[in-house]
C-alpha positions in Angstrom: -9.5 -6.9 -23.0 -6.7 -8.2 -25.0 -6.4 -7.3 -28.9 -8.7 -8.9 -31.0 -11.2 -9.7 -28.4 -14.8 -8.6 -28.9 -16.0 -5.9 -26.2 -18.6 -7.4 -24.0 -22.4 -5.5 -23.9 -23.1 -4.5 -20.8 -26.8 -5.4 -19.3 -27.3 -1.1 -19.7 -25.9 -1.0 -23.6 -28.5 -4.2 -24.1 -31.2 -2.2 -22.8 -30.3 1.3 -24.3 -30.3 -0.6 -27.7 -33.9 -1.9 -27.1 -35.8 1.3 -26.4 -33.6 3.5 -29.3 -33.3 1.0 -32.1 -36.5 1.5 -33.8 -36.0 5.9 -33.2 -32.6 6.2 -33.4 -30.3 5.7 -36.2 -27.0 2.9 -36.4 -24.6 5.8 -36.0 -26.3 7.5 -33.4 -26.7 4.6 -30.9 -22.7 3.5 -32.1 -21.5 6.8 -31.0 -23.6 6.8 -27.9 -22.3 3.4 -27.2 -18.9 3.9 -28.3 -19.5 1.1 -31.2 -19.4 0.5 -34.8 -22.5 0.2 -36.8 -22.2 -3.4 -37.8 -21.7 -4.6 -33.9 -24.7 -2.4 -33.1 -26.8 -4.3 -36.7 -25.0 -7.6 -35.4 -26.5 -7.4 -31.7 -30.0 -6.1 -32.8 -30.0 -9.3 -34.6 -28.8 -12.0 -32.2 -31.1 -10.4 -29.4 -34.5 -10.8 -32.2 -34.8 -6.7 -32.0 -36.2 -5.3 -35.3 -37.9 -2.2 -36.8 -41.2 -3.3 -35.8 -40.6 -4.2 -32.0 -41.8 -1.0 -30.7 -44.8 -0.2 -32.9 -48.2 -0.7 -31.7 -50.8 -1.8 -34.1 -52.9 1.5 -34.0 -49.9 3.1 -35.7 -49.1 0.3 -38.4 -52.3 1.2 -39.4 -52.6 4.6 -39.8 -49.2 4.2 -41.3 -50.7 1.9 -43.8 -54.2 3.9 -44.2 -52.0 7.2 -44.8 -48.8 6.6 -46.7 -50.0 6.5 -50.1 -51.6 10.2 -50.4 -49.8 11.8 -47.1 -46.2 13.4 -46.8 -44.1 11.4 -44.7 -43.1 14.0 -42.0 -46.8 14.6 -41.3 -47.5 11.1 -40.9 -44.2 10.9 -38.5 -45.7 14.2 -36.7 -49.0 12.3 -36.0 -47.8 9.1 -34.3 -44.5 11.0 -32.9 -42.1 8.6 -35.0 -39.2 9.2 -37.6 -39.5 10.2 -40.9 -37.2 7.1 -41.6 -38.9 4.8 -39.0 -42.4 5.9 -41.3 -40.1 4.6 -44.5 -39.2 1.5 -43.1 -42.9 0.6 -41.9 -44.1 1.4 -45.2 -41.8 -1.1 -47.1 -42.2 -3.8 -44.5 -46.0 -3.7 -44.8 -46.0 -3.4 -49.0 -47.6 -0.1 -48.9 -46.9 1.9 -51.8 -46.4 6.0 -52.5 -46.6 8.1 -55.4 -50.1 8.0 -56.0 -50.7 4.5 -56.1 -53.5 4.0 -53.9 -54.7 0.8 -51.7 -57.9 -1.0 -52.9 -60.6 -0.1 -51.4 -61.0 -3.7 -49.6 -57.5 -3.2 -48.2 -58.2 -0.3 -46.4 -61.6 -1.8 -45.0 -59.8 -4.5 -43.3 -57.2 -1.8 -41.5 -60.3 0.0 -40.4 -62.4 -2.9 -39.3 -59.7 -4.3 -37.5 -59.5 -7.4 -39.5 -56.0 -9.4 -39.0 -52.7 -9.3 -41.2 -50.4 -11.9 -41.5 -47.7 -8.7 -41.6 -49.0 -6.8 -38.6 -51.3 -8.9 -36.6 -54.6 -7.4 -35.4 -55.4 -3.8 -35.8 -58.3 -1.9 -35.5 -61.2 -3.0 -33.3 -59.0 -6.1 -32.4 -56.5 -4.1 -31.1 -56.5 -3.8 -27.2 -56.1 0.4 -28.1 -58.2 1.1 -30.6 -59.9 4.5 -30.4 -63.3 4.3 -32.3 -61.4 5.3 -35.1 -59.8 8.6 -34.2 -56.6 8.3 -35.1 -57.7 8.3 -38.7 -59.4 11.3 -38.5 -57.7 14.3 -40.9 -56.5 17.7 -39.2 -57.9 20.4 -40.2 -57.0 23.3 -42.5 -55.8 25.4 -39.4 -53.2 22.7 -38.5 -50.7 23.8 -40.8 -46.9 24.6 -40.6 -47.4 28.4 -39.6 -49.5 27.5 -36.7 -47.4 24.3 -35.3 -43.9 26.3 -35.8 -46.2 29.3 -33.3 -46.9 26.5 -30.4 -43.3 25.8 -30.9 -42.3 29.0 -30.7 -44.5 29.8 -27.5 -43.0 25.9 -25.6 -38.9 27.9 -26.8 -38.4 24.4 -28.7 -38.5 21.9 -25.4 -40.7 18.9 -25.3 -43.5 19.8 -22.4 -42.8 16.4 -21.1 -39.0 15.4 -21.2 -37.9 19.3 -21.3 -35.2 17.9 -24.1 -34.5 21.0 -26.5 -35.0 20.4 -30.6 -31.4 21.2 -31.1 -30.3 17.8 -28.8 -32.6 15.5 -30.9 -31.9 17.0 -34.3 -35.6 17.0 -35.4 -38.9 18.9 -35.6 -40.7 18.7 -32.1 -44.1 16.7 -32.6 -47.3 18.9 -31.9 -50.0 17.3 -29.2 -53.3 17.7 -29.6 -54.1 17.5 -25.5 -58.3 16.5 -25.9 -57.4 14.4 -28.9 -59.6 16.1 -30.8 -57.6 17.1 -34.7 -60.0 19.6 -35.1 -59.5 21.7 -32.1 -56.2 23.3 -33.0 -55.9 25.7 -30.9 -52.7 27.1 -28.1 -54.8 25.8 -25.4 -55.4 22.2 -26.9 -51.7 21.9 -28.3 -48.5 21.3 -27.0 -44.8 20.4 -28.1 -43.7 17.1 -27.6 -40.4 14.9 -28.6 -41.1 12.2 -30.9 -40.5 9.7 -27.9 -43.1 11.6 -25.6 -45.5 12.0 -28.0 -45.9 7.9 -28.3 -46.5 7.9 -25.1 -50.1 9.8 -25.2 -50.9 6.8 -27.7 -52.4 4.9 -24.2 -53.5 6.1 -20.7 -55.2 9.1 -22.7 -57.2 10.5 -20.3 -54.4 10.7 -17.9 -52.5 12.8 -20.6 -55.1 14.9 -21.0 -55.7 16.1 -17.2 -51.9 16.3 -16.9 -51.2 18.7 -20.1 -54.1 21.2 -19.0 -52.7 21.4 -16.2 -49.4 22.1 -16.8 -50.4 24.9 -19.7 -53.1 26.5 -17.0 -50.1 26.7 -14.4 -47.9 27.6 -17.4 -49.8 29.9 -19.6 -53.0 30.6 -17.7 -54.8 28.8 -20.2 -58.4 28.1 -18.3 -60.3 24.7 -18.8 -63.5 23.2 -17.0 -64.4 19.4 -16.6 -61.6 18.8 -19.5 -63.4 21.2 -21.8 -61.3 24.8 -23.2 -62.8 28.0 -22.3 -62.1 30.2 -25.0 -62.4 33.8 -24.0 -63.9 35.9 -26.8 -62.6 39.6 -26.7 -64.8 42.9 -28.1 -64.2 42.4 -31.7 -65.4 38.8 -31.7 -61.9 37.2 -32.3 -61.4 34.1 -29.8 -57.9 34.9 -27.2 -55.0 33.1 -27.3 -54.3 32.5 -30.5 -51.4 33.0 -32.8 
């Protein structure tokens, strides 16, 4: 390459840029690819890849259901996305923060699955809509002391990928297996990587065999037709938990 000529992208950096553009930030894909942020801005724009390519429709609307009265970093927990990526979403969509909440009309549509002309169909139009669950609220026993516990108990790797926290730089997600929020339990949770944790969006019955599985082998966790059996010890106190 002579001095002043561009460096060619190979098929590999095209594809790398695809999957990590919408997860990753400018600087980390430029120092995985050896390239400055505008080049990696410049390509993202002459191949038509933007913020929104890899979001599904279910979580543009629990995005836009949640952001005004939820803290970003639970909302990025509960679809496995960036804080950042949340951000960006939010803006794109006109959904507002700080207390200033959508009209009730508004958030009938994203529940009824009625189309946007920002996001397309959502809801019961969208080929994975759920009934409805993913706008269910956790419960009180979800909280920070119990999630940092199930991460504690995986030693901070993603059950899936086996990445550790410290290579991704961020909080490991925490996957509730039945996909039930109000079950949060050791035996119904796991730690996942943000980029793992989309993937339990679809396919979830699959998911949900494969992760009792691997915490029965793991932990001796016991389960019957999909269902947690949770021992109860002399005192009345259920096993298992932190």
């Amino acid at each position: 390459m002579t001095m002043g000529e561009k460096k060619r992208w190979t098929k590999d950096e095209e594809v790398f840029l695809v999957n990590n553009y919408e997860n990753m930030k400018l600087v980390d894909i430029g120092i995985k690819l050896n390239r400055t942020k505008y080049s990696i801005s410049e390509k993202a724009r002459i191949m038509n890849v933007n913020k929104m390519d890899n979001w599904n429709n279910s979580d543009i609307a629990f995005v836009a259901l949640n952001y005004p009265t939820i803290e970003n970093h639970e909302i990025a927990t509960a679809i496995g996305r960036t804080i950042s990526s949340i951000q960006n979403m939010a803006q794109r969509i006109g959904i507002p923060k700080s207390g200033i909440k959508m009209s009730n009309a508004k958030k009938k549509s994203f529940k009824d699955g009625k189309t946007s002309p920002c996001i397309g169909a959502v809801g019961k139009e969208n080929s994975q809509w759920q009934g409805g669950i993913s706008f269910t609220p956790y419960d009180d026993s979800f909280n920070n002391k119990f999630k940092n516990a199930i991460r504690k108990r995986d030693n901070q790797i993603c059950m899936l990928c086996n990445i550790h926290r410290e290579k991704i730089r961020q909080a490991l997600s925490i996957h509730h297996i039945n996909y039930d929020k109000l079950l949060s339990i050791p035996q119904n949770c796991l730690s996942l990587c943000h980029s793992c944790h989309s993937k339990t969006n679809s396919n979830r019955k699959h998911w949900q065999t494969f992760f009792q599985n691997l915490l029965s082998e793991k932990y001796n966790y016991k389960y019957e037709d999909k269902e947690v059996i949770v021992e109860i010890n002399p005192v009345g106190e259920r096993s298992g938990l932190f």
